[in-house]
C-alpha positions as CSV (number, residue, x, y, z in Angstrom):
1,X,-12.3,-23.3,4.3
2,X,-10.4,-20.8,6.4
3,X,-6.3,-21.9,7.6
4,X,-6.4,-23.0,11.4
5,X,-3.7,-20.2,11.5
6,X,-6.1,-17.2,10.6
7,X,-9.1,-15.3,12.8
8,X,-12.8,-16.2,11.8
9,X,-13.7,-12.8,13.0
10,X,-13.4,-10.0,10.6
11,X,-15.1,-9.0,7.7
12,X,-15.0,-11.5,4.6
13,X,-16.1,-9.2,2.2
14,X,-15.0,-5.5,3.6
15,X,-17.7,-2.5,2.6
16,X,-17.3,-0.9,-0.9
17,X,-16.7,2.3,1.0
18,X,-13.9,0.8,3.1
19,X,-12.2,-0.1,-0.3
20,X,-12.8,3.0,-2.2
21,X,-10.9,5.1,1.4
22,X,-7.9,2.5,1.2
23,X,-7.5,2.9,-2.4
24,X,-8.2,6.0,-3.1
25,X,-5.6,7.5,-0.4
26,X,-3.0,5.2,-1.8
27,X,-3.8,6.6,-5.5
28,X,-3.8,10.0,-4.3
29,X,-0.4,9.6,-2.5
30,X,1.1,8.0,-5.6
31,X,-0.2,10.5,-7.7
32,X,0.3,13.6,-5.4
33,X,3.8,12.3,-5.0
34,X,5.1,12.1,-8.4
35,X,3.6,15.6,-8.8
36,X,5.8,17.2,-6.0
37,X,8.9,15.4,-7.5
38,X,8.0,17.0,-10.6
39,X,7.3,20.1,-9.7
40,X,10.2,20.2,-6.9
41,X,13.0,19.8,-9.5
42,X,11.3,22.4,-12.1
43,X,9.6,20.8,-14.8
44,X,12.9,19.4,-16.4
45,X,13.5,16.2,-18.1
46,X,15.1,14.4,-15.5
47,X,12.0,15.8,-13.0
48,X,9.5,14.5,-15.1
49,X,11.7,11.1,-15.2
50,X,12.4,10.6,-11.7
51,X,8.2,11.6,-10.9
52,X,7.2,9.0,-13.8
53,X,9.8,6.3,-12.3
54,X,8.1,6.8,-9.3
55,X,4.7,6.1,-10.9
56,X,5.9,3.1,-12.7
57,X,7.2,1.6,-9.1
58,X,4.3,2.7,-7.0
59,X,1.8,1.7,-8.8
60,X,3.5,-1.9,-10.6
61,X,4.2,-2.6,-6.9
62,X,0.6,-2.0,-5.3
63,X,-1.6,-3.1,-8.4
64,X,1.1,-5.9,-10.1
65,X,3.4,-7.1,-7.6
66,X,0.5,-7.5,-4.8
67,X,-1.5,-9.5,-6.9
68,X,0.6,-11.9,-8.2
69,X,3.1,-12.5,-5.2
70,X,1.3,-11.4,-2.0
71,X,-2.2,-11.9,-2.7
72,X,-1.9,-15.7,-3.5
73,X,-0.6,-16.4,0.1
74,X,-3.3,-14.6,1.9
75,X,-6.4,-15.8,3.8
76,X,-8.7,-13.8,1.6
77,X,-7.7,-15.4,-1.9
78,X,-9.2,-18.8,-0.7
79,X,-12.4,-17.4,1.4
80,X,-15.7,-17.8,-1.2
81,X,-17.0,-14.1,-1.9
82,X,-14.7,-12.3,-0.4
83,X,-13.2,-8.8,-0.7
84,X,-10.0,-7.9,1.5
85,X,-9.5,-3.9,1.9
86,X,-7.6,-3.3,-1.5
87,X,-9.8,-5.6,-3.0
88,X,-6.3,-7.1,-5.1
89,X,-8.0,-10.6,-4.2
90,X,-10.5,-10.5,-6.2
91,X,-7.8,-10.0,-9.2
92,X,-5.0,-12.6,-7.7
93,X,-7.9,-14.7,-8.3
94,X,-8.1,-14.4,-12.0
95,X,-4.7,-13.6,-12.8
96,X,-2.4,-16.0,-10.1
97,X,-2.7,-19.8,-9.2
98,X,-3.3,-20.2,-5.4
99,X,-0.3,-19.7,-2.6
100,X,0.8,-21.0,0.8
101,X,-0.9,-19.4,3.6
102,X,2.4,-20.5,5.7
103,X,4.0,-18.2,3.2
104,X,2.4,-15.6,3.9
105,X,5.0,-13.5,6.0
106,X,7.1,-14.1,3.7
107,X,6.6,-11.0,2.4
108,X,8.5,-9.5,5.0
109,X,11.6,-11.5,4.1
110,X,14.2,-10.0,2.4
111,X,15.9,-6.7,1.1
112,X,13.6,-6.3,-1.8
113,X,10.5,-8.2,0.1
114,X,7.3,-6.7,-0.8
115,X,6.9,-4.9,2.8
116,X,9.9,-2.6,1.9
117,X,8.6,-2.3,-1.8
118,X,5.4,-1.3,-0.4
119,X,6.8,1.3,2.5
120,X,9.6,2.6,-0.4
121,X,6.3,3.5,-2.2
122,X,5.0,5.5,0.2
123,X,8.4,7.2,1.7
124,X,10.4,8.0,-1.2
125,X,8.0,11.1,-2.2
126,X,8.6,12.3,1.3
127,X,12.4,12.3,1.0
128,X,12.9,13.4,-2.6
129,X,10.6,16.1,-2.3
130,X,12.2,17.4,1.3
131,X,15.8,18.5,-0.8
132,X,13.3,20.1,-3.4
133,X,11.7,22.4,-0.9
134,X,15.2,24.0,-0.4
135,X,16.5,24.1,-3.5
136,X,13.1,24.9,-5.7
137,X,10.9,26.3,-2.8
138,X,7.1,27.0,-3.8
139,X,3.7,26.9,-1.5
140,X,2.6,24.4,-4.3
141,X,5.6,22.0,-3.3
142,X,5.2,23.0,0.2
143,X,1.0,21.9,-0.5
144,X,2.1,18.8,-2.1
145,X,5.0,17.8,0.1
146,X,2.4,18.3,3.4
147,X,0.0,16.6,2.0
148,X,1.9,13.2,1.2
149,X,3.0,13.3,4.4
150,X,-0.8,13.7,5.7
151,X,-1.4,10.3,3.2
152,X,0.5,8.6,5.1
153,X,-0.2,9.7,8.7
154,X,-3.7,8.9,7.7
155,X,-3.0,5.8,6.4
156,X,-1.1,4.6,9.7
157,X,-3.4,6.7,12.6
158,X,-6.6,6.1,10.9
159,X,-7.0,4.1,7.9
160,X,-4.7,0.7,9.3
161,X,-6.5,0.6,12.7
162,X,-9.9,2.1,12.2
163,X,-10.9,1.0,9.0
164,X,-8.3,-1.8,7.8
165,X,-6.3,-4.3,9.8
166,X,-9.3,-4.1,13.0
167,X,-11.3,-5.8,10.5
168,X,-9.2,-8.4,8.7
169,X,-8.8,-11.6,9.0
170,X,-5.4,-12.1,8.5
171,X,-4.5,-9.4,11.0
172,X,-2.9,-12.4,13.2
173,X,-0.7,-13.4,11.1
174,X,0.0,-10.6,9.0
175,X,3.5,-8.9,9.4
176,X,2.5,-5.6,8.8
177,X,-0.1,-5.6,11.6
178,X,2.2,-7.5,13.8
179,X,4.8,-4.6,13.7
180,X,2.0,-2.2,14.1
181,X,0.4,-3.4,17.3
182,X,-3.1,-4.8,15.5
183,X,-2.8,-7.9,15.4
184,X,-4.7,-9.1,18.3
């Protein structure tokens, strides 16, 4: 059942509650961070664009992309019950035909790989929003612009090795835990 190449330690099906943290930080930074572009340029067409662009990509990479081209590679899509920390298993499952588990890293491969899709998500708020607070500066951009950049301290000081990739069992030969230091 489980690839000679992944751990047999780690959680097969990870608590509800560890799920609801994961995603409900990512949905919050999404969210919180096509706000600040919005509200960093002023309200104006082009804000409103460029912070529902943003959107589009954040959330068709996380919650489409994932699924269909990450998901189907990973340990998780071929354990029996099981729920990995974002829980996008349980819909590659339904929605994309089984992967290579030696394909796995692949998602680290390439300009437009899914690593960088997934770490453009979660930067690009940060730098669009940092020319905003000098050219449209308000606490509420201030508020908005700290607090994306809290997300995603969270997400790599406490969420990735407290509550995430400790527990997984692809953290060995996972890329993204590789390059942060969990994967033993």
């Amino acid at each position: 059942m489980l690839s000679d190449t992944a751990r047999s330690d780690g959680y097969t099906r990870y608590p509800l509650s560890s799920v609801v943290i994961y995603n409900g930080v990512t949905i919050l930074h999404y969210l919180l961070g096509g706000a600040g572009i919005i509200v960093g340029y002023g309200s104006s067409w082009v804000a409103y664009w460029l912070g529902v662009s943003y959107l589009v990509f954040a959330f068709a990479q996380m919650y489409l992309i994932m699924p269909v081209a990450v998901c189907p590679n990973c340990v998780y899509y071929r354990l029996k019950d099981s729920q990995c920390i974002s829980g996008l298993n349980v819909i590659s499952k339904k929605i994309a035909k089984a992967g290579d588990i030696k394909d796995f890293s692949k998602r680290r491969e390439g300009l437009i790989c899914h690593n960088n899709l997934y770490m453009a998500a979660k930067i690009v708020p940060i730098i669009v929003m940092l020319p905003a607070l000098f050219l449209n500066f308000s606490v509420l951009l201030l508020a908005l612009f700290l607090t994306v950049v809290g997300l995603m301290l969270l997400r790599i000081f406490v969420i990735f090795p407290k509550v995430a990739c400790v527990h997984c069992r692809a953290k060995n030969i996972c890329p993204n835990a590789e390059a942060m230091g969990l994967n033993k």
